[in-house]
N, C-alpha and C positions, 0 to 999 in steps of 0.2 A: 127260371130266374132264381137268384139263391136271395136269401133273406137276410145273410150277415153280409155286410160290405167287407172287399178286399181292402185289406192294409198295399200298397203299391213301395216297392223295390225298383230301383234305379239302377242298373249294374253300369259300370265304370262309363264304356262304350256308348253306352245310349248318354248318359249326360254329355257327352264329348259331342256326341252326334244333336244334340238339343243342343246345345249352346251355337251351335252357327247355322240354325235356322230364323227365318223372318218371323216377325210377330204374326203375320195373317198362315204362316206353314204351324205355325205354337197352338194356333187355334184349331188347325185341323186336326193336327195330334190328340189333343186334349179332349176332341171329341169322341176320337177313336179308343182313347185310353179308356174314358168315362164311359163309352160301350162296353170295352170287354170285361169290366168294374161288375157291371150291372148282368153281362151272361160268358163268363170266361171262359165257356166253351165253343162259342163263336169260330176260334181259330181253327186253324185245319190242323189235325194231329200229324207229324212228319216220322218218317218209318227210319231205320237202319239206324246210322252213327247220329240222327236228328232227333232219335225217336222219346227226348225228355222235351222237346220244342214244336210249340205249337205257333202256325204261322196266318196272322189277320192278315188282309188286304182291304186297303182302303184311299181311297185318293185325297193327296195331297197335292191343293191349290191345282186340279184336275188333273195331277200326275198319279199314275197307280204306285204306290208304296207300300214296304212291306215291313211289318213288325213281328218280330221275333218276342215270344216271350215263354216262361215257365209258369206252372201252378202247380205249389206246392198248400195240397189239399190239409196235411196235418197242420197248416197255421194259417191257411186261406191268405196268403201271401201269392201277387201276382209280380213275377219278378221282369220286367221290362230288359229288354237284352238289347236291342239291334231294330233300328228302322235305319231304310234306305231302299234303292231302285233296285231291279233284282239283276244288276249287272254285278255279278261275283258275289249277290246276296248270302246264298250259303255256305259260300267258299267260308267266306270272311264268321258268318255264325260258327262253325266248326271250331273256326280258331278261339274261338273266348269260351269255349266250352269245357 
């Protein structure tokens, strides 16, 4: 567990992709966010062209979803990138990279 809290980062993408989720999907996210807050190395570290991206799983409204995010250790800044289903999941992280 780390002892300073993440300051949290929103990149474009994921606000675009929060904004046309349901309140009871807002809540799962938030819980998941609040998890990796608390141990942000949780996620799975991703290898090759992914390998700044590290990837949580977690279910939403009992769907498996996947969150895409960064940590950037020099200012404990966890940057949220990309949740959704892992249909063209990477594809689509590559691009906003």
């Amino acid at each position: 567990m780390m002892t300073q809290s993440l300051s949290v980062v929103q990149s474009h993408s994921f606000k675009k992709a929060v904004k046309k989720l349901h309140k009871n999907q807002k809540a799962d996210l938030d819980a998941a966010v609040h998890t990796l807050m608390d141990n942000p190395n949780l996620g799975i570290q991703k290898v090759g062209d992914l390998s700044s991206v590290r990837i949580y799983k977690f279910k939403m409204l009992k769907q498996l979803t996947l969150l895409a995010y960064q940590i950037d250790d020099g200012q404990l800044v966890l940057t949220l990138l990309m949740i959704g289903t892992h249909e063209n999941f990477y594809r689509d992280v590559k691009l906003i990279l």
